[in-house]
N, C-alpha and C positions, 0 to 999 in steps of 0.2 A: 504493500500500500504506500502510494505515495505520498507523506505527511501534509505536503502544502496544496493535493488538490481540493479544489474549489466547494464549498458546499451542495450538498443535491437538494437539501428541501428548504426554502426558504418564506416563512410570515411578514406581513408587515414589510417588505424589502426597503420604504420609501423612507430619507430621512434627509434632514440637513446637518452640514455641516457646521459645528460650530468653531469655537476657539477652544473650548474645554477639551481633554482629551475623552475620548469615546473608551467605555467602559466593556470589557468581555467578560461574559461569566460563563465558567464552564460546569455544569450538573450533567449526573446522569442517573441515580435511584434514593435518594433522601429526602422524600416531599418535608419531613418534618424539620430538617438541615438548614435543608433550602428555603424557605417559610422564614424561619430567623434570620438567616444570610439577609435578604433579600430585606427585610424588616427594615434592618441596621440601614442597611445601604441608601433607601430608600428615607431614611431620618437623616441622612447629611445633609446638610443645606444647600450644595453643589447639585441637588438630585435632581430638582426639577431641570435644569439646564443640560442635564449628560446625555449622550444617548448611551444606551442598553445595550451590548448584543449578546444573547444568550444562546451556548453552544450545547444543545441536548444528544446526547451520545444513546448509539442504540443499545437493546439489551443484548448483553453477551450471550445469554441462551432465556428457554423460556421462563425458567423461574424468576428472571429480573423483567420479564415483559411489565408484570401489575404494576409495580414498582416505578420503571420506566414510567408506564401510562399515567401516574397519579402528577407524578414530575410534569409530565408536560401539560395536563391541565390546570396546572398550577398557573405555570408559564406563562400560558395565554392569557390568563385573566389578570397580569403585571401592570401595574399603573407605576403614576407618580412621576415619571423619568419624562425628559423631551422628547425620544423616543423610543421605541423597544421593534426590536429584531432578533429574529428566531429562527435558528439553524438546529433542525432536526435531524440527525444522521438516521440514515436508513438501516443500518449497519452497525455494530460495535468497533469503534477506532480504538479505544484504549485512551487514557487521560492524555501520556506523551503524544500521540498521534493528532490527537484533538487541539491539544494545547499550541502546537507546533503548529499547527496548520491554522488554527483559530486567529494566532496574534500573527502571523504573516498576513492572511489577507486586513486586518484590520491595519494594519502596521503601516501597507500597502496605501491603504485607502484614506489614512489620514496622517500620517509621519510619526504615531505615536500612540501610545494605546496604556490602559490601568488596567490591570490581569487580577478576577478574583475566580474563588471557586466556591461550591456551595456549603463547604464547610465552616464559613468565617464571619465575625460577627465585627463588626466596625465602628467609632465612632463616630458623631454628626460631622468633624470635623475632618474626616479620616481624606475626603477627597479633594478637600483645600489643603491639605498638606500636600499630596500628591499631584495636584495639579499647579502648584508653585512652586516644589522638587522641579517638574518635567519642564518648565518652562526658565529655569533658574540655571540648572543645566544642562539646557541643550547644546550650549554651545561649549561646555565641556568636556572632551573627548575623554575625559580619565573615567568621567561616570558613565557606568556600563548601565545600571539602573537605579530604580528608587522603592526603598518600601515602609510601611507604616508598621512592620510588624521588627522588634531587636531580640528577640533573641532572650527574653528575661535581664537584659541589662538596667539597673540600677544608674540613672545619671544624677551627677550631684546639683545641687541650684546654682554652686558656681561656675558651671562650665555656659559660655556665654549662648549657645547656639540649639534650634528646636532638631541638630540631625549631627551625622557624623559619618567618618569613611570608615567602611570594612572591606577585607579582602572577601570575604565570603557574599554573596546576593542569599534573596529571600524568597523563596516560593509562595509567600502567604502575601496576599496584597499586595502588588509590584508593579511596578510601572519602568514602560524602556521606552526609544525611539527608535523609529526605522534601519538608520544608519548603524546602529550598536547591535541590533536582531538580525540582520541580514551578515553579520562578518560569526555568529554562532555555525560550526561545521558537525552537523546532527550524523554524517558517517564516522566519527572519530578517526580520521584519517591519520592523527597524530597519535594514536594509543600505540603504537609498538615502539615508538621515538623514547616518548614516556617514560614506558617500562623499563625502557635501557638507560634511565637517565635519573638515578635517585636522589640529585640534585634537585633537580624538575618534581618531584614529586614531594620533596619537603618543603617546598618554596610555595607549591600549590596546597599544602597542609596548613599553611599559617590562618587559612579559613576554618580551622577544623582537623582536627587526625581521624577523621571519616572519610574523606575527601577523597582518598587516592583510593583508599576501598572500597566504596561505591563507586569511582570509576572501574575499576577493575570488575564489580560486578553486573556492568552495565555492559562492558565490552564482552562479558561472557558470557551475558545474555539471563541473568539470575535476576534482574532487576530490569524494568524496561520506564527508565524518566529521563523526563528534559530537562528537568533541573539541576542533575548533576554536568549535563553538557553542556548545558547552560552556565553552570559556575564557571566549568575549565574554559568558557569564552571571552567571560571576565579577565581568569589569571592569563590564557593564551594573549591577550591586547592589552597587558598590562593595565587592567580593567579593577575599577572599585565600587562596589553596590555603596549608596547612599540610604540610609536606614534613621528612621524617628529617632527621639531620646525618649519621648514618650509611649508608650504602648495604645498604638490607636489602630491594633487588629490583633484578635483573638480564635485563636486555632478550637473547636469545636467536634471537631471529628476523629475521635481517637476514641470507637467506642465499637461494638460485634459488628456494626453495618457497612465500618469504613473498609473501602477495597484497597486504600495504601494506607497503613498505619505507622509507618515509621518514626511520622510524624509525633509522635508523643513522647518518644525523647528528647521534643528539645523543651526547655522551661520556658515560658511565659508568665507578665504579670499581668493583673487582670486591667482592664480597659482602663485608660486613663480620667480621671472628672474633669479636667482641665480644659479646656476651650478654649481653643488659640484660633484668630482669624486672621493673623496674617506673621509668620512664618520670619525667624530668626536663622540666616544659611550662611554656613563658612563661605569667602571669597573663591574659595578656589578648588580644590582635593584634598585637604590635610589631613594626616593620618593622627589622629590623638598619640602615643603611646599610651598611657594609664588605661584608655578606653578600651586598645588595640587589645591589650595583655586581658582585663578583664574578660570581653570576648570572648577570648581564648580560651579561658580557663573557664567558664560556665558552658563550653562547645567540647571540653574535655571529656573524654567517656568516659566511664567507673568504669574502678577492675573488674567488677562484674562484666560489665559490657565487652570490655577489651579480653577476657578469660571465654566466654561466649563466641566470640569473632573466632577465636583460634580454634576452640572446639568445631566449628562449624568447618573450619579450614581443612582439621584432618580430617573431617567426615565424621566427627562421635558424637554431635550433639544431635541430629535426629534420632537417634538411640538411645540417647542418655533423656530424653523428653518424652519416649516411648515408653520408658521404665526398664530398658533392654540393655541391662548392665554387662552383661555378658557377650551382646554386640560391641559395643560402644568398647569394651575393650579390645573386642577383634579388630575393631577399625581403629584402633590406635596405634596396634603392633605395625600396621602396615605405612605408616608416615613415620617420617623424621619426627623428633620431639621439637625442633626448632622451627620457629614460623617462616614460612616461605620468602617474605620481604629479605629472612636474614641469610637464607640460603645463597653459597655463593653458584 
């Protein structure tokens, strides 16, 4: 499937263009998600002036057809916005397939685009931040993108400014431009460069010590996201995501229904009360240190996590989750004790 072809079903097609950046929301079975998502969205003050485009993914088989079906009568019945537009795939694309395809022709058709999904709950404020991020710098080539959601960072009242640079981008509420989305290379043509290069891979770690292992799981086809190719397009263009100080998006979907849950390892604080209308931005790209290092260290995984990752590596931990202890040792005997990154 080709990620960037063209929509097949489309509502509502008719819109104008504004100055505001045009909003994508991508759902595909959580009508009760989606209901709150939408809620939030729809209480920014920016709402009445955005347009909508809402990307409905089909069901992957027929147990998610109801499911599907509630979603998009949800859908239809969407107010409050400038205007609303609705792409119904015929088909299951998968979130990366959709997402990727979704903000290229949006991207296309207005130079810039606000990416949410149906999982996230937002403040009134949440699209005035992002829409004076996206026009603040644009003509910034260092900012790859902009998002309202940090990561559970704590910032102090004395740091002057409502945002700050990370190495790492955000998949929860995000905003890019044309020029920055189209240099993203969704074949990974540079992963075997990478691998051979563990320079390159610590340098791309300063986002995260996940980073290079969700690449690798991507390229091995165990994980199938745009977000992680997405990150390495950031560090490939010496690229830096611009992210809130405040918490003005909240992650919601970390519970039996979600079809990626990865997502709830990362911490969050909860929605900011603060109301800001008009937006305090560094001059230029600067990277905090104190901020940088905090990041880092709240993006750091438990030894849990990290004991987890290696199990999985040698193959014991589906057995040792089975309760198949006596597996789980046979597939032990058969790898090295030492994790492959260390393997010469």
């Amino acid at each position: 499937m080709n990620p960037t072809q063209r929509p097949t079903a489309v509502h509502r097609a008719q819109f104008n263009r504004g100055v505001l950046a045009p909003i994508a929301l991508f759902v595909y079975n959580r009508p009760t998600h989606l209901e709150k998502t939408v809620d939030s969205l729809r209480a920014n003050d920016l709402a009445p002036q955005s347009d909508l485009f809402i990307y409905s993914d089909g069901p992957a088989n027929r147990a998610k057809s109801a499911s599907v079906q509630q979603v998009r009568q949800l859908i239809r019945g969407i107010h409050g916005f400038k205007s609303v537009t609705l792409i119904e795939r015929e088909r299951n694309w998968g979130l990366a397939n959709s997402v990727i395809a979704g903000v290229t022709q949006v991207c296309g058709d207005f130079g810039r685009v606000i990416v949410m999904e149906d999982d996230l709950l937002t403040t009134p404020d949440f699209l005035t931040f992002m829409n004076q991020a996206l026009d603040r710098y644009e003509p910034e080539p260092r900012i790859h993108s902009v998002s309202g959601f940090n990561f559970g960072l704590c910032v102090s009242d004395a740091y002057p400014y409502d945002a700050l640079c990370f190495y790492r981008s955000s998949s929860l509420g995000w905003g890019t431009w044309k020029d920055r989305w189209e240099k993203a290379d969704w074949t990974m043509s540079y992963y075997e460069s990478v691998c051979a290069d563990k320079q390159r891979q610590r340098q791309f770690n300063r986002g995260g010590e996940d980073l290079f292992h969700m690449l690798a799981l991507q390229a091995k086809a165990k994980i199938d996201s745009w977000a992680i190719r997405w990150a390495y397009s950031h560090f490939q263009g010496d690229g830096l995501a611009l992210l809130s100080t405040r918490p003005l998006v909240m992650h919601i979907g970390s519970d039996a229904e979600a079809t990626h849950s990865r997502r709830k390892s990362f911490r969050q604080l909860p929605l900011t009360g603060t109301y800001k209308s008009i937006l305090r931005f560094p001059d230029s790209a600067p990277l905090e240190s104190g901020l940088v290092a905090e990041l880092q260290r709240l993006l750091r995984p438990s030894l849990a996590r990290k004991l987890v990752r290696y199990l999985k590596r040698v193959h014991v931990w589906p057995a040792m989750r089975r309760g198949d202890f006596a597996g789980a040792q046979a597939a032990s005997t058969k790898h090295s004790a030492v994790p492959e990154v260390h393997r010469r």
